[in-house]
Phi, psi and omega in degrees: 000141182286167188277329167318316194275332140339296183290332200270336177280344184269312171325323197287299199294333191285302215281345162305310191308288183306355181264311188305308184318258158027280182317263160019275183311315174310294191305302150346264180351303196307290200302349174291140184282158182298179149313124169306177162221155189312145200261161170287156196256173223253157162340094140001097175287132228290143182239110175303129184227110237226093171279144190276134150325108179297153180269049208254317158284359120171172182269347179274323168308297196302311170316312208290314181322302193305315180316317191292296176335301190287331187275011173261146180253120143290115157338118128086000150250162198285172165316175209244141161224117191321112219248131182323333184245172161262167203290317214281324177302295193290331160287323178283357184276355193271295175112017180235114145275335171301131167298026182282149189299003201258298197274298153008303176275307150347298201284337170301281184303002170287327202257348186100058200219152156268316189247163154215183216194108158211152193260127187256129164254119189238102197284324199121216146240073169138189172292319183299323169312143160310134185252104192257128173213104194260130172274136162209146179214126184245158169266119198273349164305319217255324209073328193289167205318161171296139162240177220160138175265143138250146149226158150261147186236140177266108162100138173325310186269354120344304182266340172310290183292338210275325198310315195284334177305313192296324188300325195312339185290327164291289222310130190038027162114338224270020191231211214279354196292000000 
């Protein structure tokens, strides 16, 4: 056999060979996985800020409130950090006194908080009268309305023992959110 006729029979074999190669390799590829891509990082948990209760409705209520108030955990925010004033303090140094989600939100962004946490007390006229005492927690990002726990309690050592049940209602998501 001549070296021409050598070459024209390996050309067939090459370019089969190379196709195969060729195929062989395509088909890999697929199977190789993409590149990872970085995972995302996760949120910044949300920063609580918790107004203390005036003792104006009495001072052994307010502590026991202040108590609760600091030991509640809120989904997806940092621990609570006592904010220097109370709700009724902090509008007014702001100069928004309505209970509206506008001032609401104003008095959160005076203190730095995504959320807050403050207890509204309503004593009555007197000792004998029924006492309410309402939890509210706002989201100061979203603006929106307040959400809230409530009870009425009979008598000061009633709303006293009642405040953890009630906190309890924020605690790890189990309350209005």
């Amino acid at each position: 056999m001549s070296s021409d006729g050598a070459a024209q029979h390996a050309r067939p074999e090459r370019l089969w060979a190379l196709g195969a190669a060729l195929a062989l390799g395509l088909g890999c590829a697929g199977r190789i996985p993409p590149p990872a891509r970085p995972a995302a990082k996760a949120a910044p948990p949300a920063r609580l800020a918790w107004l203390p209760a005036e003792p104006l409705a009495g001072a052994e209520l307010a502590k026991a409130v202040n108590e609760r108030l600091g030991k509640v955990t809120i989904p997806g925010a940092s621990a609570g950090v006592k904010a220097a004033v109370s709700m009724e303090v902090a509008q007014l140094a702001i100069e928004c006194t309505e209970p509206t989600p506008t001032c609401y939100t104003a008095v959160g962004r005076s203190l730095g908080a995504d959320e807050m946490l403050w207890a509204e007390l309503d004593t009555g006229r007197g000792p004998s009268h029924p006492i309410r005492v309402a939890l509210v927690l706002f989201d100061v990002r979203a603006g929106a309305a307040p959400k809230r726990v409530e009870r009425t309690f009979e008598g000061v050592a009633a709303a006293r023992d009642g405040v953890a049940a009630l906190a309890d209602g924020f605690n790890g998501g189990g309350g209005p959110r």
